[in-house]
N, C-alpha and C positions, 0 to 999 in steps of 0.2 A: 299507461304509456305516457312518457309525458313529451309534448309538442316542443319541436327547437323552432324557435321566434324572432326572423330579423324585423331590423325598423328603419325606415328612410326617412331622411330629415328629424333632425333633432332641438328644433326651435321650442318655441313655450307648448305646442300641442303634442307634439314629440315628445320632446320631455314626460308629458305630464302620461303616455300611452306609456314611455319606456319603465317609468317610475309601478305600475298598474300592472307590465306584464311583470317583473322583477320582482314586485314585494307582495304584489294581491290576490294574484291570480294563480291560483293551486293545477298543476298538472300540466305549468309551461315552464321554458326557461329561455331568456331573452339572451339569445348564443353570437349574433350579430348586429352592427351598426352599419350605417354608410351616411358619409354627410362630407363635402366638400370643402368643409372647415375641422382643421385640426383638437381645433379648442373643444366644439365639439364632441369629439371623438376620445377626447381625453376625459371631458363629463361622464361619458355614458361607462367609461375603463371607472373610473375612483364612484360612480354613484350608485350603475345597477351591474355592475359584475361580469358589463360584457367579454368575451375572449378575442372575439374576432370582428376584424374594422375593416372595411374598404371605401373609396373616395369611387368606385363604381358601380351601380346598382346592379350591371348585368355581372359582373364579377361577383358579386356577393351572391346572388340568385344561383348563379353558374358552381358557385365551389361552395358554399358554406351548409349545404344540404340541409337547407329549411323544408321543414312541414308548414310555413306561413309566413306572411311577413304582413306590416302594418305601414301604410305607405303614408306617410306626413310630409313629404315634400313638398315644392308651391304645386299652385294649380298648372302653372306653365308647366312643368316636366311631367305633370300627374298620368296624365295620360299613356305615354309611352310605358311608364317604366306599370301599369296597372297592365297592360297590355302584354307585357315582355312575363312579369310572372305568372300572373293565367295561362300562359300559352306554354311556359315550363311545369307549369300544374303544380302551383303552389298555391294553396288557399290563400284568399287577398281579403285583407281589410284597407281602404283607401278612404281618407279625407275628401267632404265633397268642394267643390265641385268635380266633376269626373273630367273639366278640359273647361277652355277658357271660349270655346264655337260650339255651336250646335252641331258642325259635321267630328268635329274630335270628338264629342261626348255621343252621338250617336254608333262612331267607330267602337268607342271602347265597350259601347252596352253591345254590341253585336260580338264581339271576344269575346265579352264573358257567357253570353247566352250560349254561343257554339261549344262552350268549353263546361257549361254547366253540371253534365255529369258526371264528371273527377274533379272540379274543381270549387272548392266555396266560394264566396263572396260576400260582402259585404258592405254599405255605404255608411259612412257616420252623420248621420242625423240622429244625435245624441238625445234632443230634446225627447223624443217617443220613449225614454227608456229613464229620463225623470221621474220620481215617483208621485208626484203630483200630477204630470202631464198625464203619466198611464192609469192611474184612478180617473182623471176625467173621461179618458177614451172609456175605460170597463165601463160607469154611466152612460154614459151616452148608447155605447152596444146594447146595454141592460134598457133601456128606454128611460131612465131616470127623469128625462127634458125632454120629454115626447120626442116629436121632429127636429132634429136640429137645421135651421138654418143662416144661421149669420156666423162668419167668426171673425171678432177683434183684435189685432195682435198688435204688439211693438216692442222695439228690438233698438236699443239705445245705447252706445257706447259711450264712455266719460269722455267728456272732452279733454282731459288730465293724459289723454291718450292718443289725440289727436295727428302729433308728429309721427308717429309709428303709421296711421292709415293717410297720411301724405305719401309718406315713403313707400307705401305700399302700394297707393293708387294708383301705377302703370301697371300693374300685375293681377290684380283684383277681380278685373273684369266688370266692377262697376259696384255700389251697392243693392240693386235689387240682387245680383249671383252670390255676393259676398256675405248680406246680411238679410235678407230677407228672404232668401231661397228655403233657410230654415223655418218660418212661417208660413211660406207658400206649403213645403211638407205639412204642416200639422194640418192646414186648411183641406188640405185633401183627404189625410189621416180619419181628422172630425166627422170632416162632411159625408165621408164617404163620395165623391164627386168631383170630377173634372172643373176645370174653369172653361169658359167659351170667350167672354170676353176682355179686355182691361184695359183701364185709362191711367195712368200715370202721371202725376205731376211733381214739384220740389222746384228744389235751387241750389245755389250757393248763401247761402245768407249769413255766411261768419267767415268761410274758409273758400275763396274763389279760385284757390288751388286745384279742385276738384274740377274745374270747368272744362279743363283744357285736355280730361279727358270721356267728355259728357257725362259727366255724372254730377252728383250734387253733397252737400254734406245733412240734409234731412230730404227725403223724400219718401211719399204717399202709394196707395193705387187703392183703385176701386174695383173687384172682381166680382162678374158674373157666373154663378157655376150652373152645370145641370140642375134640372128642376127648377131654377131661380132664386136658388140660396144664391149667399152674398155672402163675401168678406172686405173689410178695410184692414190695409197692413201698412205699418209705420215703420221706417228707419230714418235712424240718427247717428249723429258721428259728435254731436255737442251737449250730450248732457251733464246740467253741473253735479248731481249727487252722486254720479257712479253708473255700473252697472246694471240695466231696468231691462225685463223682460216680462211684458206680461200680458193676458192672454183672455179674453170672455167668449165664452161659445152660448148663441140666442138659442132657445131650444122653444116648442110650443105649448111645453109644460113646464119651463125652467129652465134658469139659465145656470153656468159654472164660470167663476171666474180665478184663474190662478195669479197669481204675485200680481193681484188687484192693486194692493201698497209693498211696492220692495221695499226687501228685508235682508238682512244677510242672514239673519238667527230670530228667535222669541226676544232676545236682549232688549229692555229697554234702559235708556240711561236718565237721570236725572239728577242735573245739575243746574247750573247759573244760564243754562240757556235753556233752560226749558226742559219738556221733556221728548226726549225722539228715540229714535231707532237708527244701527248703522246700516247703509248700502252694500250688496257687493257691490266689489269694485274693479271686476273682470268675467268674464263668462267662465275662466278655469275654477273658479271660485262657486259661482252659481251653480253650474252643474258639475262639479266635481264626480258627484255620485255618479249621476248618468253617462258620465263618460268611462270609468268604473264598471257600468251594467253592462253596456254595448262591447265591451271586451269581453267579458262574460259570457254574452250570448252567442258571440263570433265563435270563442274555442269551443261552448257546447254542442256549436251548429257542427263543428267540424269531426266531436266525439264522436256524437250523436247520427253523423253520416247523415244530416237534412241541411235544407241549404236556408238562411237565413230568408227570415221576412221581408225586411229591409235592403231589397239589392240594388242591382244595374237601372231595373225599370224606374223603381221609386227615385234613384238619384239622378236619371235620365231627366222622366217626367219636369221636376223640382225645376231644374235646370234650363229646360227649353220653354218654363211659364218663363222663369226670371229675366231672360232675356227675349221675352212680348213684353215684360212690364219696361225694361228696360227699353225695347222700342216704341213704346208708347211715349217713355218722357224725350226721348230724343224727338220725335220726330211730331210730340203735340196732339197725337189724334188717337182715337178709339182703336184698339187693335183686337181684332180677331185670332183667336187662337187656335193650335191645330192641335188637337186629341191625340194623332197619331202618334 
């Protein structure tokens, strides 16, 4: 049977889900769009073959008789319309964050839970579905580095990119939700464990743009988890070479470290400057694959009639750390975290 697949919002992550159900993905077909911009809509008509377009998400959900849809709208709208198709019992794939507060993203993890038994879901935390990232996890499960407890992450955007997360920064939500919520997931992932505490610090120290609305263009934390493992997580909004994700999990027989030196490829070049290697130079690019996988795994979860690993709670959880990390650095002090 093959699944008919709308998609909301069709910006660069959009795109990049629309291009994935359209050309990759065997046993669907991408039968709807919706995006408030024409242009838009005209992309997804001459790229991936859509038939049917509408500028309203509950219109589109309501008449275009989808088996699922893939929700890339901002985080501001994310919520309602994650909300609206769960509740007409259409298997959801939604970009995280799940809502820009902890009571919107609480609201929509309680839809989907109530709604869990007819209906799939899904959160895109693409990095679990990297294939280097899920060889560290099979290790680590397998006992490879005995006990794991420390993880190191950072998450650095080009500053060649800079303008785009100005403009974004009223919508954002901050960058511990924006960019680091992605490593807060893996540190849980790794650790197997909760965090309990977190201290947060940064700044403005290139782009004071960001101040005004408490957030910073590099900022830190320091987490305490169960048992007294540890993580330190890094974001940046100024790096000069590109793209940089990368990732060391301490273990007490060994450590694993992924894109220790970013890389975009094996390439190396050598010329009159030496010899190096190129960066990505966006996260579409870096995990291209992984974001490829987790579409994968969505329509098999829904073949398959099992509801995805990766859901409501995990994009919940993620979400309600980033924003203690994020009251840590506003407000300068130790914050205590809530499990529930």
């Amino acid at each position: 049977m093959t699944l008919k697949v709308g998609i909301v919002g069709l910006g660069r992550m959009g795109k990049t889900h629309a291009e994935h159900l359209s050309k990759y993905i065997n046993g669907v077909e991408l039968v709807a769009a919706c995006s408030l911009f024409q242009s838009e809509l005209d992309y997804a008509k001459e790229h991936f073959g859509v038939k049917l377009f509408y500028q309203s998400f509950e219109e589109m959900i309501d008449n275009a008789n989808l088996d699922a849809v893939v929700v890339a709208a901002g985080a501001d709208v994310r919520p309602e319309m994650v909300e609206y198709s769960i509740k007409k019992g259409v298997h959801t794939f939604a970009e995280k964050p799940l809502g820009l507060s902890v009571e919107q993203i609480e609201k929509v993890k309680n839809v989907i839970e109530d709604n869990q038994e007819k209906v799939k879901f899904q959160v895109g935390f693409m990095r679990r579905f990297d294939p280097s990232y899920k060889q560290a996890k099979e290790m680590i499960d397998a006992g490879k580095i005995g006990k794991p407890f420390m993880v190191r992450s950072y998450s650095q955007d080009p500053i060649k990119d800079i303008a785009g997360a100005i403009a974004y920064a009223p919508h954002s939500g901050g960058e511990f939700l924006d960019m680091c919520v992605h490593d807060i997931d893996l540190c849980r992932w790794f650790l197997s464990a909760e965090p309990l505490e977190v201290y947060s610090i940064g700044g403005c120290y290139a782009f004071d743009e960001f101040a005004k609305y408490n957030d910073g263009d590099n900022v830190s934390c320091l987490m305490k988890f169960e048992e007294d493992k540890m993580a330190f997580l890094f974001a940046g909004r100024t790096a000069p070479h590109g793209y940089n994700v990368e990732t060391e999990i301490i273990g007490t027989e060994g450590i694993l470290r992924v894109a220790n030196v970013p890389q975009k490829n094996l390439l190396e070049i050598l010329d009159n400057n030496g010899v190096r290697k190129e960066c990505s130079q966006n996260f579409l690019e870096r995990f291209e694959e992984a974001y490829l996988r987790e579409l994968e795994e969505f329509i098999l979860c829904i073949n398959e009639e099992r509801q995805p690993k990766l859901g409501a709670k995990d994009g919940a959880k993620a979400a309600k750390i980033a924003y203690s990390c994020k009251e840590s650095f506003e407000t300068k002090t130790l914050v205590k975290i809530n499990k529930a």
